[in-house]
C-alpha positions in Angstrom: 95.5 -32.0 -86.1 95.7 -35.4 -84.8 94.6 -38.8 -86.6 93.3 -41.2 -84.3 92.1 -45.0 -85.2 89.8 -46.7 -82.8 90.5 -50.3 -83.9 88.0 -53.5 -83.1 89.5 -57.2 -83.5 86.2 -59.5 -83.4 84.8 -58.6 -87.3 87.3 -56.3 -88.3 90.9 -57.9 -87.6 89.3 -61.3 -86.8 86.2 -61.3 -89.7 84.0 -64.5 -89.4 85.7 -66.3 -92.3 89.4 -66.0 -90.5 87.7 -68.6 -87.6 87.9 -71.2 -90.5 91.7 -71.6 -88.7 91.5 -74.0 -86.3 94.2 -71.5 -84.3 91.5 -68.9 -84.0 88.8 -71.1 -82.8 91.3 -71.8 -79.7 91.8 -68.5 -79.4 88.3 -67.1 -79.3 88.0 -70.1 -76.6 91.0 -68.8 -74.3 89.4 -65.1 -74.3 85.8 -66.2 -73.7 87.5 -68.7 -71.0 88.8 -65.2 -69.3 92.4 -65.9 -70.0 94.4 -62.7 -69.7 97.0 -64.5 -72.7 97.3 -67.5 -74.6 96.7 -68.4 -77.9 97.9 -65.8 -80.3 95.3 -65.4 -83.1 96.0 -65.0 -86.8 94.5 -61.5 -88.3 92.7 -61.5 -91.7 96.5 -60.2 -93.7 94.8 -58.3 -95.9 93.0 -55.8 -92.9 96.5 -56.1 -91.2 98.3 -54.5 -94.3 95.4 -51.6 -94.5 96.0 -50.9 -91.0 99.3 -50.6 -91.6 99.2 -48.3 -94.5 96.5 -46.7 -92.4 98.2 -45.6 -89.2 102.0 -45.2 -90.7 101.0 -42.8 -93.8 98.7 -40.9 -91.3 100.7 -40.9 -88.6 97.9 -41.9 -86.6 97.8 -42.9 -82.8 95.9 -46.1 -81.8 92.9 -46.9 -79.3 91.2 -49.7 -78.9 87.4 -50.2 -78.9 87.5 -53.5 -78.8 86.3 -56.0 -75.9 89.4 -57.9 -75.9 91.2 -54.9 -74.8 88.1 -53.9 -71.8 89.7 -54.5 -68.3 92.6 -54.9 -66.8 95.8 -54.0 -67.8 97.5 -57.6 -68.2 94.4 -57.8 -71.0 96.0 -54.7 -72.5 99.1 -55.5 -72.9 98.3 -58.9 -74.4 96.1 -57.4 -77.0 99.5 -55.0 -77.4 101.3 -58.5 -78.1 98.5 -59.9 -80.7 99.0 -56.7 -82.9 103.0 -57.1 -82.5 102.6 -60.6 -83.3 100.5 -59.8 -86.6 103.3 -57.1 -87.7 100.8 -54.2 -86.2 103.6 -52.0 -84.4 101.2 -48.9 -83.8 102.0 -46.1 -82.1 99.7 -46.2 -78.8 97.8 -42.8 -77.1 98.9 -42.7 -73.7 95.0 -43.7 -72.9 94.9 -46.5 -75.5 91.4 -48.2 -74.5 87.6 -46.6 -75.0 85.4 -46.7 -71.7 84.0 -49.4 -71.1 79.8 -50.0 -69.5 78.1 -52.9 -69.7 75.2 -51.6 -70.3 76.3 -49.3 -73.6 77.5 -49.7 -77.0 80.5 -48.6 -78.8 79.2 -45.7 -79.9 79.1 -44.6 -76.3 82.3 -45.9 -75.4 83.9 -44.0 -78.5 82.3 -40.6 -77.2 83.1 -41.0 -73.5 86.9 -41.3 -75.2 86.7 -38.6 -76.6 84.7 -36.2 -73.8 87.8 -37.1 -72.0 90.9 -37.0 -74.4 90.2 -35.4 -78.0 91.4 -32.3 -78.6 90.2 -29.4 -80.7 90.5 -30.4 -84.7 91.3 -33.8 -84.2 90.6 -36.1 -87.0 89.0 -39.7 -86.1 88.6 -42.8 -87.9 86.4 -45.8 -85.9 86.9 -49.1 -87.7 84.1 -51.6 -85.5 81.7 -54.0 -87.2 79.3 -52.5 -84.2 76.0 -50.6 -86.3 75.9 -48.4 -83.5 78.6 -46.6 -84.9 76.5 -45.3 -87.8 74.9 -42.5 -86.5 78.9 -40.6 -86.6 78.1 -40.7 -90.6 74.5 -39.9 -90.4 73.8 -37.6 -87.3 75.2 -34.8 -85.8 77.6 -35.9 -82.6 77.8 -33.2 -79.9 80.9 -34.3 -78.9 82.0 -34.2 -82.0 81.1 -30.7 -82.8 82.4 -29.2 -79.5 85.6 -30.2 -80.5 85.4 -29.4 -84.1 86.5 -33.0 -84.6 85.8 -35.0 -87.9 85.1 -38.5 -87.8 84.4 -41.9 -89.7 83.2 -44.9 -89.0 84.1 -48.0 -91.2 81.3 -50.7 -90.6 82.1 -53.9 -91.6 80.4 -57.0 -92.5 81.0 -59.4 -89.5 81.9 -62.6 -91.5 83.6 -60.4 -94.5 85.7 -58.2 -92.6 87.1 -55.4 -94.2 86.5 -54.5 -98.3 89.1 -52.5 -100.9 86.1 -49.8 -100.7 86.7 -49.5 -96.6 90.5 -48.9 -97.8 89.9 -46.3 -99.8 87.6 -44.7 -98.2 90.1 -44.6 -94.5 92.5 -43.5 -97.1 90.4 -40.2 -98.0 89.7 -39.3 -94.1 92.9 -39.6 -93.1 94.1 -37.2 -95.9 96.8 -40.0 -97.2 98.3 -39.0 -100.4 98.2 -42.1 -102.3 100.7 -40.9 -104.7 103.2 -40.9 -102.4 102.1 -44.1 -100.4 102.2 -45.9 -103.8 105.5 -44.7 -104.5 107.0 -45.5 -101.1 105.5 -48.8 -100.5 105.5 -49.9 -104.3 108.2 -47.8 -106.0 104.8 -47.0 -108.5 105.9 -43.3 -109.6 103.0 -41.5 -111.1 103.8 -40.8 -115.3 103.4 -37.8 -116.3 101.9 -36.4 -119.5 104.9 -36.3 -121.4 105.5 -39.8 -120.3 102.1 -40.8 -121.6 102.2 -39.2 -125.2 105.9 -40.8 -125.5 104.2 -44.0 -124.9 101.6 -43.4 -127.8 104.2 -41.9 -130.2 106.5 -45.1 -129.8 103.4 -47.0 -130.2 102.5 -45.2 -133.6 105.8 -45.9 -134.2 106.4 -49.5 -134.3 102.8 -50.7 -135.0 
């Protein structure tokens, strides 16, 4: 089984309150202008470091659904460079962008990915502020289905970005073990029940 992330920038890595930087403003402005790079922009750190936990603990390969990414391959590999330059070293799928028409919505683009690259039993996790998206947790997906796939989609609040909840819950699809994330990334080691009643004897003890 594979994990895969479809990751968006614009409400997801870039929430509405990050454009309160003045840096991000002039970013938006170079990728509206059509500029294939310029300004690098500064990702909400909090969604950077669930992302991280995300795709390292899960081992999880990356696509992009996002429109920064839609086009041509110089736009790629800059949106390659914004991650790097936010501390998001993923690990790519050789096919690391979702279709792209004009005239559909992410929900499409994410199944035309999939018609062409899932495999049987792979595990998904769509993270776009896009309500298209919706109908992966409400309806049945028939491209889902004929690839016994399983599949999320995190839908966040455009200006709010990402919430502890939308952690948690990524963290439970993607069949992380947060004892063993905590103790990795925090040196937190889970106490046992013997540890616990020690506790409450010593506490009898002195008080």
């Amino acid at each position: 089984m594979r994990n895969i992330i479809f990751v968006d920038i614009d409400g997801v890595l870039l929430p509405g309150k990050m454009h309160l930087f003045n840096r991000n403003r002039r970013a938006l402005e170079d990728f509206m202008a059509g500029s294939p790079d310029g300004i690098v922009p500064y990702f909400d750190p909090v969604a950077v470091r669930m992302f991280q936990l995300w795709s390292i603990h899960s081992s999880a390969q990356i696509v992009f659904s996002t429109t920064w990414a839609f086009g041509l391959q110089s736009r790629v590999d800059f949106v390659k460079h914004i991650m790097a330059s936010n501390d998001l070293n993923f690990q790519y799928h050789s096919h690391p962008v979702t279709p792209f028409r004009r005239t559909s919505n992410k929900l499409h683009n994410v199944g035309l990915w999939i018609d062409d690259y899932g495999r049987d039993g792979d595990n998904y996790l769509i993270v776009d502020d896009d309500y298209s998206l919706h109908h992966i947790n409400n309806d049945t997906m028939q491209w889902l289905d004929d690839k016994n796939a399983t599949a999320l989609a995190i839908i966040p609040d455009y200006n709010d970005g990402l919430t502890w909840k939308h952690f948690k819950d990524g963290c439970a699809h993607l069949r992380i073990d947060n004892a063993t994330m905590l103790q990795l990334e925090f040196g937190i080691t889970p106490r046992s029940r013997e540890d616990i009643e020690r506790e409450r004897e010593l506490l009898h003890a002195f008080f």
